[in-house]
N, C-alpha and C positions, 0 to 999 in steps of 0.2 A: 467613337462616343460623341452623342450630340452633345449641342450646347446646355440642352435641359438635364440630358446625364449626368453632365457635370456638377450643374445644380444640385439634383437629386444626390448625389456621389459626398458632395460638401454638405448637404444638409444630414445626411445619414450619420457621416462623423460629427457633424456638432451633437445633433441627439445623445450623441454615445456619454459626452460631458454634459449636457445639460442634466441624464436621467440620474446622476450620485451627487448634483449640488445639493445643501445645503438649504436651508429656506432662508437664512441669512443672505447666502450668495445671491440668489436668486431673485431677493425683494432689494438688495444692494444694486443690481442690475439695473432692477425697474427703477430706481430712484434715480441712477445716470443717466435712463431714458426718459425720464421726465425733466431733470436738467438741462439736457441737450435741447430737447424743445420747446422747454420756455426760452431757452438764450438766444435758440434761430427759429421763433416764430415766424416772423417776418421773411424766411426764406420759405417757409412752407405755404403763408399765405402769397406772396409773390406767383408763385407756381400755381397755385391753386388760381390767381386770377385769369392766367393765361387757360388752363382748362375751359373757364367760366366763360370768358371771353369769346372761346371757340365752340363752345357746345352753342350759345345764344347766337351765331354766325351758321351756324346747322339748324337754325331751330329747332333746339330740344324744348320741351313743354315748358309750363315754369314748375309742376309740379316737382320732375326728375332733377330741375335747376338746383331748385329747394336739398334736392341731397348730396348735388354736387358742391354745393358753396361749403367754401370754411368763412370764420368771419372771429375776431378774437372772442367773442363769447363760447363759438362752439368747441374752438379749441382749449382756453381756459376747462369749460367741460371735459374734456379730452383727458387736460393734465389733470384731472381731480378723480377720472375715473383711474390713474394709475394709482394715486393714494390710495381708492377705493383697494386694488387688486392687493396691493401691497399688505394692507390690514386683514384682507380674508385670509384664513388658515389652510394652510398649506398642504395639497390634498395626496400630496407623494407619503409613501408608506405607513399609509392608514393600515392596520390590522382591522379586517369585514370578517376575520373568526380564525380561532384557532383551539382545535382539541389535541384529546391525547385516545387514541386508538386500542382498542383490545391488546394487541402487540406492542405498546410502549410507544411509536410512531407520533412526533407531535404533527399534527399538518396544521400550518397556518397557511392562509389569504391576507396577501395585501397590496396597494393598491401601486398602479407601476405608470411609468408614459405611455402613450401610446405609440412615441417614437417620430417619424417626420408627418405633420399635417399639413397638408396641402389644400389652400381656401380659396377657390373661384368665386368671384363676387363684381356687382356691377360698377355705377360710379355713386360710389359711398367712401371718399379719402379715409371718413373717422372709422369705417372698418379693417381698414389696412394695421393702425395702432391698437384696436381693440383686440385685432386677432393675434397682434405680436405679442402686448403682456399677458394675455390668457397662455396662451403656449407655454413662454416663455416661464410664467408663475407654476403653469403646470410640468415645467419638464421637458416638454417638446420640442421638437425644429418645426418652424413650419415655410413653407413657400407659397408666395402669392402670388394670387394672378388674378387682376384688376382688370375695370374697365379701359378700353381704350382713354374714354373722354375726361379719368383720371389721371391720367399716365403722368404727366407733367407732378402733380400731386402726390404721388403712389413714390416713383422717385425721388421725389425730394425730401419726403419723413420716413424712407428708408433709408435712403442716407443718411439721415439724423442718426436714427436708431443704429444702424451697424455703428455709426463714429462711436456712437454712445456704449454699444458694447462691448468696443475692442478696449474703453477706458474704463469699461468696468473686468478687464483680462478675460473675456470670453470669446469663442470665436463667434466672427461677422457672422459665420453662414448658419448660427443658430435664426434668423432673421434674414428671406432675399425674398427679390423681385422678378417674378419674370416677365423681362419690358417689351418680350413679341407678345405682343395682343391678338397676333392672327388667329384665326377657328381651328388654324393646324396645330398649333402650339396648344393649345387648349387643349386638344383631341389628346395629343403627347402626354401632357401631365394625366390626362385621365387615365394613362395605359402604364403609367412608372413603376409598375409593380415593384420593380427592384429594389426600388429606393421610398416609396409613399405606401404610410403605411395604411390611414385615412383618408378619403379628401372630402372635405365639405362645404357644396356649393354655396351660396346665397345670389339668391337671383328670383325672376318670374317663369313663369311657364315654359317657356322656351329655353333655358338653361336648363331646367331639370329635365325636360325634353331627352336633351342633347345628352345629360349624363346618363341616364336612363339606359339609351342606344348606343352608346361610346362607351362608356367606362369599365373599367376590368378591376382598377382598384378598389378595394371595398369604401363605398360611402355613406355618408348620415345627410339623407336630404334634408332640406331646410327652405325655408322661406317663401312659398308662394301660400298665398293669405284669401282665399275667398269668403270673408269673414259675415256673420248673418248677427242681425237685432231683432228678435222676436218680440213684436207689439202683443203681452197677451190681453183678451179682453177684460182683465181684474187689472191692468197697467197702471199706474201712478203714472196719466200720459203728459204732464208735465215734464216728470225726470224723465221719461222716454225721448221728449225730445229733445233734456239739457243733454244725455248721453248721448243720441247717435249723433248731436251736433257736434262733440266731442271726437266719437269715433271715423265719424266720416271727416270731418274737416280742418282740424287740429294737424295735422301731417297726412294728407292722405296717399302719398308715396309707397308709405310704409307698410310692411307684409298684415298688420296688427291693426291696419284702417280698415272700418265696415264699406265692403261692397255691395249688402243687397238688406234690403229690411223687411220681415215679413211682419203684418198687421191683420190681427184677426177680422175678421169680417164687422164683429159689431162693434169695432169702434172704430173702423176703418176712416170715414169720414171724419170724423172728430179727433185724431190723431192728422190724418195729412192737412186738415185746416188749420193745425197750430204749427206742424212739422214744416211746413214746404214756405211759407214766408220767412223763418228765420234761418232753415237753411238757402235759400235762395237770398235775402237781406246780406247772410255772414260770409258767403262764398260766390252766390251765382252760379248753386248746384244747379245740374241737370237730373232729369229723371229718365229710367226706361221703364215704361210702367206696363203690369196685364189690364186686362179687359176692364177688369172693376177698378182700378185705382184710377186709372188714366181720369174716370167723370170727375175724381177731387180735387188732382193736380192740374190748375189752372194757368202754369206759367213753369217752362222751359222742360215741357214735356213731351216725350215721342214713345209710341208702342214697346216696347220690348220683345226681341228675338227670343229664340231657345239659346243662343248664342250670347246673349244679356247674363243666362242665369251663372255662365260657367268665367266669365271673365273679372281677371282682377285689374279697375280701369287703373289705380291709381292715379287716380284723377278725383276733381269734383263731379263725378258721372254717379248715380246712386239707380241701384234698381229696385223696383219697390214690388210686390205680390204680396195678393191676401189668399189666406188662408183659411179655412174653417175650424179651427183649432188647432190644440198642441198636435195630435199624431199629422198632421198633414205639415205642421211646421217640419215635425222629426223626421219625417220621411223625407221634406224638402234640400233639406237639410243633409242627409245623408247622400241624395243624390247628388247635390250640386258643393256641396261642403268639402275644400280642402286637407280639412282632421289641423286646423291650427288654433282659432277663436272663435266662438259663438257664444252669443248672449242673450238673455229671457230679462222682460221687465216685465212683474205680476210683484201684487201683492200675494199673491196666494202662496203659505208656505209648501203646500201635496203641490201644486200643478209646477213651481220651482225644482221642490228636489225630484220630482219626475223626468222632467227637463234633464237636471244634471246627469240623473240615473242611465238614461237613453243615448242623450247626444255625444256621441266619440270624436273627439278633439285634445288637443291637446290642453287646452284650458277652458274650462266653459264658465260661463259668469251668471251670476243673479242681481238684477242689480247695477250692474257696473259696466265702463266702456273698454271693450274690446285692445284699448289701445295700454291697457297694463301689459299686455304680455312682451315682457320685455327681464330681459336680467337685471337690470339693475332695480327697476318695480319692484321685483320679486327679493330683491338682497343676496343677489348672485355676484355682483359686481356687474361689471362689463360684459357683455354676452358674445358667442362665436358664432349663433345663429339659434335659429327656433327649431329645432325638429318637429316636421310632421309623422316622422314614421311610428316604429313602433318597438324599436331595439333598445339597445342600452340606454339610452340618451333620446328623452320627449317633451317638449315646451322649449322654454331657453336655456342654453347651453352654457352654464359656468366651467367653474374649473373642476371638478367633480367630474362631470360629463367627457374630461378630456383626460379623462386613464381608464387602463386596463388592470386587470390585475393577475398574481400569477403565485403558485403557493410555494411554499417554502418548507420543506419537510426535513425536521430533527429526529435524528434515528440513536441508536448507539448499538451498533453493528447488526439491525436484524436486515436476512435473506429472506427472498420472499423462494 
Protein backbone atom coordinates (compact mmCIF):
# COMPACT_ATOMS: atom_id res chain seq x y z
CA UNK A 1 0.00 0.00 0.00
CA UNK A 2 1.38 3.52 -1.04
CA UNK A 3 1.69 6.33 1.04
CA UNK A 4 -1.46 7.93 -0.61
CA UNK A 5 -3.43 4.61 0.15
CA UNK A 6 -2.87 5.06 3.25
CA UNK A 7 -4.24 8.55 3.02
CA UNK A 8 -7.06 7.45 1.09
CA UNK A 9 -7.63 4.36 3.65
CA UNK A 10 -7.71 7.16 6.79
CA UNK A 11 -9.67 9.45 5.07
CA UNK A 12 -12.41 6.76 3.90
CA UNK A 13 -12.78 5.78 7.83
CA UNK A 14 -13.12 9.41 8.98
CA UNK A 15 -16.13 9.88 6.36
CA UNK A 16 -17.71 6.96 7.94
CA UNK A 17 -17.99 9.43 11.37
CA UNK A 18 -18.24 12.50 9.88
CA UNK A 19 -21.50 11.20 7.53
CA UNK A 20 -23.97 10.54 11.34
CA UNK A 21 -22.70 13.99 13.09
CA UNK A 22 -24.83 16.05 14.19
CA UNK A 23 -24.87 19.75 12.83
CA UNK A 24 -24.22 20.61 16.37
CA UNK A 25 -20.90 18.42 16.34
CA UNK A 26 -20.11 19.58 13.17
CA UNK A 27 -20.43 23.59 13.48
CA UNK A 28 -18.69 22.71 17.29
CA UNK A 29 -15.76 21.43 15.03
CA UNK A 30 -15.59 24.45 12.92
CA UNK A 31 -15.66 26.72 15.67
CA UNK A 32 -12.30 24.77 17.24
CA UNK A 33 -10.97 25.45 13.72
CA UNK A 34 -11.45 28.86 13.77
CA UNK A 35 -10.05 28.96 17.42
CA UNK A 36 -6.90 27.35 16.52
CA UNK A 37 -6.27 29.76 13.95
CA UNK A 38 -6.85 32.97 15.31
CA UNK A 39 -4.42 31.63 18.38
CA UNK A 40 -1.53 30.43 15.68
CA UNK A 41 -2.06 33.05 12.95
CA UNK A 42 1.20 34.10 13.27
CA UNK A 43 2.38 30.47 12.45
CA UNK A 44 0.52 30.25 9.34
CA UNK A 45 1.60 33.76 8.18
CA UNK A 46 5.19 32.85 9.21
CA UNK A 47 4.98 30.01 6.46
CA UNK A 48 3.09 31.72 4.24
CA UNK A 49 6.02 34.28 4.08
CA UNK A 50 8.67 31.74 3.21
CA UNK A 51 6.35 30.52 0.28
CA UNK A 52 6.18 34.30 -0.83
CA UNK A 53 9.68 34.73 -0.41
CA UNK A 54 10.49 31.89 -2.66
CA UNK A 55 7.93 32.13 -5.49
CA UNK A 56 9.34 36.09 -5.89
CA UNK A 57 13.18 34.34 -5.95
CA UNK A 58 11.45 32.18 -9.09
CA UNK A 59 9.67 34.97 -10.51
CA UNK A 60 6.20 34.22 -10.29
CA UNK A 61 4.27 37.28 -11.71
CA UNK A 62 2.77 39.65 -9.23
CA UNK A 63 -0.60 38.75 -10.31
CA UNK A 64 -0.42 34.81 -9.12
CA UNK A 65 1.74 36.60 -5.98
CA UNK A 66 -1.52 38.31 -5.26
CA UNK A 67 -3.13 34.68 -4.45
CA UNK A 68 -0.38 33.36 -2.86
CA UNK A 69 -0.04 36.20 -0.07
CA UNK A 70 -1.82 35.74 3.21
CA UNK A 71 -1.69 39.04 5.09
CA UNK A 72 -3.77 39.45 8.57
CA UNK A 73 -6.71 41.10 6.71
CA UNK A 74 -7.04 37.98 4.43
CA UNK A 75 -6.91 35.69 6.98
CA UNK A 76 -9.24 37.61 9.43
CA UNK A 77 -11.55 37.02 6.18
CA UNK A 78 -10.79 33.50 6.31
CA UNK A 79 -11.86 33.16 10.13
CA UNK A 80 -15.14 35.03 9.37
CA UNK A 81 -15.95 32.90 6.38
CA UNK A 82 -16.06 29.91 9.17
CA UNK A 83 -18.72 31.93 10.94
CA UNK A 84 -20.23 32.34 7.80
CA UNK A 85 -20.38 28.20 7.20
CA UNK A 86 -21.24 27.74 10.68
CA UNK A 87 -24.76 29.79 10.38
CA UNK A 88 -25.59 28.16 6.91
CA UNK A 89 -28.06 25.31 7.60
CA UNK A 90 -27.10 22.24 7.46
CA UNK A 91 -27.60 20.33 4.19
CA UNK A 92 -27.15 16.46 5.48
CA UNK A 93 -30.67 14.69 5.63
CA UNK A 94 -32.63 17.01 3.75
CA UNK A 95 -35.89 15.00 2.72
CA UNK A 96 -35.95 16.21 -1.73
CA UNK A 97 -39.45 13.88 -1.50
CA UNK A 98 -41.03 11.29 -0.13
CA UNK A 99 -44.46 9.48 -1.20
CA UNK A 100 -46.46 6.56 -0.31
CA UNK A 101 -46.88 4.01 -3.42
CA UNK A 102 -50.03 2.12 -4.79
CA UNK A 103 -48.70 -0.82 -2.49
CA UNK A 104 -48.23 0.95 0.78
CA UNK A 105 -44.19 1.43 0.03
CA UNK A 106 -43.18 4.97 1.53
CA UNK A 107 -40.01 5.88 -0.59
CA UNK A 108 -38.29 8.85 0.66
CA UNK A 109 -35.07 11.02 -0.86
CA UNK A 110 -32.57 12.58 1.19
CA UNK A 111 -29.80 14.05 1.05
CA UNK A 112 -26.29 12.06 1.98
CA UNK A 113 -22.14 12.97 1.95
CA UNK A 114 -20.65 12.32 -0.83
CA UNK A 115 -17.99 10.57 1.35
CA UNK A 116 -14.10 11.41 0.66
CA UNK A 117 -13.33 14.54 -1.61
CA UNK A 118 -10.46 15.01 -3.06
CA UNK A 119 -9.40 18.99 -4.20
CA UNK A 120 -6.43 19.69 -6.46
CA UNK A 121 -5.79 23.34 -6.63
CA UNK A 122 -2.97 25.81 -7.24
CA UNK A 123 -1.18 28.28 -4.82
CA UNK A 124 -4.37 29.76 -3.15
CA UNK A 125 -3.55 28.85 0.87
CA UNK A 126 -7.23 30.33 1.59
CA UNK A 127 -8.48 27.48 -0.55
CA UNK A 128 -7.01 24.82 1.53
CA UNK A 129 -9.36 26.24 4.69
CA UNK A 130 -12.24 26.92 2.47
CA UNK A 131 -12.35 23.52 1.21
CA UNK A 132 -11.87 21.92 4.93
CA UNK A 133 -15.03 23.61 6.48
CA UNK A 134 -17.20 23.04 3.29
CA UNK A 135 -16.51 19.42 3.65
CA UNK A 136 -16.25 19.27 6.95
CA UNK A 137 -20.01 21.30 7.50
CA UNK A 138 -21.01 18.95 4.64
CA UNK A 139 -20.04 15.56 6.11
CA UNK A 140 -17.16 14.73 4.09
CA UNK A 141 -13.47 13.81 4.28
CA UNK A 142 -11.53 15.51 2.04
CA UNK A 143 -7.75 15.35 0.84
CA UNK A 144 -5.78 17.96 -0.51
CA UNK A 145 -3.41 18.68 -2.84
CA UNK A 146 -1.88 22.09 -3.15
CA UNK A 147 0.45 23.91 -4.93
CA UNK A 148 3.91 23.24 -4.70
CA UNK A 149 4.65 27.13 -4.17
CA UNK A 150 1.99 26.65 -1.17
CA UNK A 151 3.29 23.87 0.45
CA UNK A 152 5.02 25.65 3.43
CA UNK A 153 1.37 27.21 3.77
CA UNK A 154 -0.88 24.26 2.99
CA UNK A 155 1.14 22.50 5.91
CA UNK A 156 1.07 24.75 8.28
CA UNK A 157 -3.11 25.42 8.55
CA UNK A 158 -3.38 21.92 8.22
CA UNK A 159 -1.80 21.35 10.99
CA UNK A 160 -3.82 23.91 12.74
CA UNK A 161 -6.77 22.29 11.62
CA UNK A 162 -6.10 18.54 12.37
CA UNK A 163 -4.76 20.03 16.15
CA UNK A 164 -8.01 21.66 16.05
CA UNK A 165 -9.91 18.52 15.38
CA UNK A 166 -8.60 16.14 17.36
CA UNK A 167 -9.76 18.88 20.24
CA UNK A 168 -12.87 18.97 19.08
CA UNK A 169 -12.79 14.61 19.42
CA UNK A 170 -12.96 13.93 15.76
CA UNK A 171 -10.50 12.27 13.81
CA UNK A 172 -7.45 14.15 12.11
CA UNK A 173 -7.74 12.40 8.91
CA UNK A 174 -11.38 13.88 8.38
CA UNK A 175 -8.72 16.89 7.18
CA UNK A 176 -5.04 15.84 5.35
CA UNK A 177 -2.45 16.89 3.14
CA UNK A 178 -0.71 15.49 0.47
CA UNK A 179 2.86 17.10 0.82
CA UNK A 180 4.40 15.22 -2.68
CA UNK A 181 3.55 17.90 -4.94
CA UNK A 182 5.06 15.67 -7.72
CA UNK A 183 2.87 15.27 -11.28
CA UNK A 184 3.04 11.46 -10.10
CA UNK A 185 1.39 12.00 -7.03
CA UNK A 186 -1.09 14.00 -8.47
CA UNK A 187 -1.63 11.34 -11.37
CA UNK A 188 -2.25 8.89 -8.04
CA UNK A 189 -4.98 10.77 -6.31
CA UNK A 190 -6.53 11.09 -9.66
CA UNK A 191 -6.74 7.16 -9.91
CA UNK A 192 -7.82 6.48 -5.97
CA UNK A 193 -10.91 4.99 -6.80
CA UNK A 194 -10.86 2.85 -3.85
CA UNK A 195 -10.89 5.44 -1.50
CA UNK A 196 -12.20 9.05 -3.50
CA UNK A 197 -15.15 9.30 -4.04
CA UNK A 198 -15.09 13.01 -6.00
CA UNK A 199 -12.32 15.04 -6.77
CA UNK A 200 -12.36 18.50 -7.67
CA UNK A 201 -9.77 20.36 -9.38
CA UNK A 202 -9.36 24.04 -9.27
CA UNK A 203 -6.81 25.30 -11.51
CA UNK A 204 -6.26 26.84 -15.21
CA UNK A 205 -6.16 25.03 -18.50
CA UNK A 206 -3.59 22.92 -17.91
CA UNK A 207 -4.83 21.16 -14.83
CA UNK A 208 -8.07 20.31 -16.20
CA UNK A 209 -6.01 19.26 -19.16
CA UNK A 210 -4.24 16.79 -16.99
CA UNK A 211 -7.57 15.47 -15.25
CA UNK A 212 -9.38 15.26 -18.40
CA UNK A 213 -6.45 12.60 -19.64
CA UNK A 214 -5.65 11.04 -16.14
CA UNK A 215 -8.47 10.69 -13.96
CA UNK A 216 -10.54 7.65 -13.46
CA UNK A 217 -12.25 9.02 -10.46
CA UNK A 218 -15.40 10.65 -11.14
CA UNK A 219 -14.96 14.63 -11.02
CA UNK A 220 -16.72 18.03 -11.12
CA UNK A 221 -14.45 20.39 -13.25
CA UNK A 222 -14.01 23.85 -12.05
CA UNK A 223 -12.28 26.79 -12.50
CA UNK A 224 -10.87 27.94 -15.75
CA UNK A 225 -12.69 31.36 -16.59
CA UNK A 226 -12.45 32.83 -20.15
CA UNK A 227 -14.84 35.22 -19.19
CA UNK A 228 -16.37 37.98 -22.06
CA UNK A 229 -18.09 41.91 -21.59
CA UNK A 230 -20.21 42.45 -24.30
CA UNK A 231 -20.18 46.25 -25.23
CA UNK A 232 -23.89 46.44 -26.81
CA UNK A 233 -24.46 49.36 -29.10
CA UNK A 234 -27.66 50.64 -26.67
CA UNK A 235 -24.61 50.38 -23.68
CA UNK A 236 -24.66 52.80 -20.81
CA UNK A 237 -20.68 53.08 -22.01
CA UNK A 238 -19.93 54.69 -18.94
CA UNK A 239 -20.91 51.78 -16.62
CA UNK A 240 -19.28 49.58 -19.34
CA UNK A 241 -16.35 50.97 -18.40
CA UNK A 242 -16.88 51.34 -14.44
CA UNK A 243 -17.56 47.34 -14.93
CA UNK A 244 -14.99 45.77 -16.99
CA UNK A 245 -12.55 48.09 -15.04
CA UNK A 246 -13.82 46.13 -12.20
CA UNK A 247 -13.86 42.74 -13.99
CA UNK A 248 -10.66 42.92 -15.55
CA UNK A 249 -8.51 44.61 -12.82
CA UNK A 250 -9.88 44.22 -9.30
CA UNK A 251 -8.21 40.51 -8.93
CA UNK A 252 -7.44 39.48 -12.22
CA UNK A 253 -5.84 36.07 -11.15
CA UNK A 254 -9.01 34.97 -10.47
CA UNK A 255 -11.24 32.27 -12.68
CA UNK A 256 -14.36 35.22 -12.52
CA UNK A 257 -11.76 38.14 -14.06
CA UNK A 258 -12.93 39.39 -17.69
CA UNK A 259 -10.49 38.16 -20.37
CA UNK A 260 -11.79 39.40 -23.63
CA UNK A 261 -14.45 42.29 -24.35
CA UNK A 262 -16.54 42.41 -27.26
CA UNK A 263 -17.68 46.00 -28.54
CA UNK A 264 -20.14 46.45 -30.99
CA UNK A 265 -18.97 48.03 -34.04
CA UNK A 266 -21.01 51.46 -33.58
CA UNK A 267 -19.60 52.45 -30.57
CA UNK A 268 -16.57 50.77 -30.94
CA UNK A 269 -14.46 54.07 -30.97
CA UNK A 270 -16.30 55.89 -28.34
CA UNK A 271 -16.19 53.03 -25.82
CA UNK A 272 -12.11 52.27 -26.30
CA UNK A 273 -11.62 56.24 -26.10
CA UNK A 274 -13.05 56.34 -22.54
CA UNK A 275 -12.12 52.35 -21.90
CA UNK A 276 -8.24 52.10 -22.59
CA UNK A 277 -7.06 55.39 -20.53
CA UNK A 278 -8.57 54.44 -17.36
CA UNK A 279 -7.77 51.02 -17.67
CA UNK A 280 -4.19 51.66 -18.72
CA UNK A 281 -4.23 54.97 -15.80
CA UNK A 282 -5.61 51.99 -13.03
CA UNK A 283 -3.40 48.91 -14.05
CA UNK A 284 -1.13 49.40 -17.20
CA UNK A 285 -3.42 47.06 -19.06
CA UNK A 286 -2.32 45.52 -22.11
CA UNK A 287 -4.32 45.02 -25.14
CA UNK A 288 -4.55 42.14 -27.79
CA UNK A 289 -6.64 43.78 -30.28
CA UNK A 290 -8.47 42.62 -34.12
CA UNK A 291 -8.08 44.58 -37.00
CA UNK A 292 -10.65 47.20 -36.12
CA UNK A 293 -10.06 47.99 -32.58
CA UNK A 294 -6.28 48.02 -32.78
CA UNK A 295 -6.95 51.99 -34.91
CA UNK A 296 -8.57 53.16 -31.23
CA UNK A 297 -6.14 51.68 -28.86
CA UNK A 298 -3.53 53.94 -28.82
CA UNK A 299 -1.13 52.77 -26.13
CA UNK A 300 0.12 49.35 -24.85
CA UNK A 301 -1.45 47.62 -27.83
CA UNK A 302 -0.34 44.59 -30.05
CA UNK A 303 -2.54 42.46 -32.80
CA UNK A 304 -4.22 39.59 -31.33
CA UNK A 305 -3.59 35.93 -32.33
CA UNK A 306 -6.39 33.21 -32.80
CA UNK A 307 -4.60 32.11 -29.69
CA UNK A 308 -5.63 35.57 -27.74
CA UNK A 309 -9.27 34.54 -28.14
CA UNK A 310 -8.95 31.14 -26.13
CA UNK A 311 -6.57 32.24 -23.27
CA UNK A 312 -7.04 32.85 -19.66
CA UNK A 313 -4.01 35.64 -19.14
CA UNK A 314 -4.66 36.19 -15.58
CA UNK A 315 -3.07 38.94 -15.90
CA UNK A 316 -3.55 42.62 -16.82
CA UNK A 317 -3.49 41.41 -20.61
CA UNK A 318 -7.18 42.21 -22.07
CA UNK A 319 -8.38 41.16 -25.53
CA UNK A 320 -10.61 43.29 -27.15
CA UNK A 321 -12.95 42.33 -30.84
CA UNK A 322 -15.75 43.95 -32.31
CA UNK A 323 -18.57 42.62 -33.35
CA UNK A 324 -21.43 43.43 -35.44
CA UNK A 325 -23.97 42.63 -33.13
CA UNK A 326 -25.58 40.42 -30.41
CA UNK A 327 -25.69 36.94 -32.77
CA UNK A 328 -21.91 37.36 -33.62
CA UNK A 329 -21.26 38.28 -29.79
CA UNK A 330 -23.24 34.79 -29.08
CA UNK A 331 -21.50 32.83 -31.47
CA UNK A 332 -18.26 34.44 -30.31
CA UNK A 333 -18.93 33.59 -27.30
CA UNK A 334 -19.86 30.08 -27.67
CA UNK A 335 -16.82 29.35 -29.46
CA UNK A 336 -14.14 30.76 -27.36
CA UNK A 337 -16.30 30.91 -23.99
CA UNK A 338 -15.28 28.58 -21.00
CA UNK A 339 -19.45 27.93 -19.82
CA UNK A 340 -18.26 29.94 -16.49
CA UNK A 341 -19.17 34.04 -16.75
CA UNK A 342 -20.24 36.31 -19.37
CA UNK A 343 -21.78 39.68 -19.30
CA UNK A 344 -24.01 42.19 -21.64
CA UNK A 345 -24.11 46.03 -20.77
CA UNK A 346 -27.39 47.47 -22.92
CA UNK A 347 -29.94 49.29 -21.88
CA UNK A 348 -32.18 47.32 -23.97
CA UNK A 349 -34.43 45.28 -21.96
CA UNK A 350 -35.39 42.18 -25.50
CA UNK A 351 -31.62 42.47 -26.68
CA UNK A 352 -30.59 41.58 -22.50
CA UNK A 353 -32.78 38.85 -21.90
CA UNK A 354 -31.96 37.51 -25.45
CA UNK A 355 -28.46 37.47 -24.30
CA UNK A 356 -29.38 35.65 -21.09
CA UNK A 357 -31.63 33.35 -23.25
CA UNK A 358 -28.68 32.17 -25.67
CA UNK A 359 -25.51 32.48 -23.78
CA UNK A 360 -24.67 28.91 -21.83
CA UNK A 361 -22.54 29.73 -18.83
CA UNK A 362 -22.87 29.16 -15.74
CA UNK A 363 -23.83 32.55 -14.70
CA UNK A 364 -24.54 35.28 -17.14
CA UNK A 365 -24.93 39.05 -16.19
CA UNK A 366 -26.84 42.03 -17.31
CA UNK A 367 -25.52 44.80 -16.07
CA UNK A 368 -23.03 43.81 -13.75
CA UNK A 369 -19.11 42.50 -13.37
CA UNK A 370 -18.22 39.23 -13.96
CA UNK A 371 -16.43 39.21 -10.83
CA UNK A 372 -19.77 38.11 -8.48
CA UNK A 373 -19.43 34.73 -9.28
CA UNK A 374 -18.36 33.73 -6.42
CA UNK A 375 -20.19 31.74 -3.29
CA UNK A 376 -19.92 33.86 -0.85
CA UNK A 377 -21.58 36.97 -3.66
CA UNK A 378 -23.99 34.59 -4.12
CA UNK A 379 -24.85 33.56 -0.03
CA UNK A 380 -23.30 30.28 -0.44
CA UNK A 381 -20.88 30.83 2.20
CA UNK A 382 -17.26 29.87 1.34
CA UNK A 383 -17.22 28.18 -2.11
CA UNK A 384 -15.20 24.62 -3.19
CA UNK A 385 -14.99 25.84 -6.63
CA UNK A 386 -17.08 27.19 -9.80
CA UNK A 387 -18.32 24.34 -12.05
CA UNK A 388 -18.37 24.70 -15.52
CA UNK A 389 -19.80 21.55 -16.33
CA UNK A 390 -23.18 20.46 -16.38
CA UNK A 391 -23.97 17.65 -13.71
CA UNK A 392 -25.33 18.02 -10.43
CA UNK A 393 -23.42 20.88 -9.34
CA UNK A 394 -23.00 24.52 -11.80
CA UNK A 395 -21.61 28.08 -10.74
CA UNK A 396 -20.16 28.03 -7.24
CA UNK A 397 -20.12 25.32 -5.19
CA UNK A 398 -21.63 25.51 -1.47
CA UNK A 399 -22.60 22.94 0.73
CA UNK A 400 -25.65 21.76 -1.16
CA UNK A 401 -23.34 21.02 -4.07
CA UNK A 402 -21.23 18.67 -1.81
CA UNK A 403 -24.01 15.64 -1.36
CA UNK A 404 -25.57 12.94 -2.91
CA UNK A 405 -28.53 11.51 -1.92
CA UNK A 406 -29.98 8.10 -1.54
CA UNK A 407 -33.71 6.78 -0.60
CA UNK A 408 -34.95 5.35 2.14
CA UNK A 409 -37.83 2.95 1.59
CA UNK A 410 -40.52 2.12 4.74
CA UNK A 411 -42.47 -1.12 3.88
CA UNK A 412 -44.41 -3.17 6.45
CA UNK A 413 -43.77 -6.58 4.87
CA UNK A 414 -44.71 -6.19 1.18
CA UNK A 415 -42.81 -8.76 -1.49
CA UNK A 416 -42.36 -7.73 -4.67
Amino acid sequence: MTELEKQGAAAKDAARTLAVLSTKEKNDALLFIKKEIEERKSEWLSANAEDVKEAKAQGMRESLLDRLTLNDKRVNDIVKSIDDVVNLKDPIGVAKKMETLPNGLVVAQKTVPLGVIAIIYEARPNVTVDSAILTLKSGNACILRGGKEAIRSNMAVVRIMRDALKKAGLPEDSVSLVEDTSHETAHELMNLTKYVDVLIPRGGKRLKDSIVENASVPYIMTGEGVCHIYIDKEADLDMGVNILLNAKCQRPSVCNAAECVLVHKDVLEAFLSKAVPVLVKANDVKFRCDEESIKYVKENAEPATEEDWDTEYGDYILAVKTVSGLDEAVDFIYKHGTGHSEAIITKNYFTATEFTNRVDAAAVYVNASTRFTDGGEFGLGAEIGISTQKMHARGPMGLMELTSSKFVVYGTGQVR
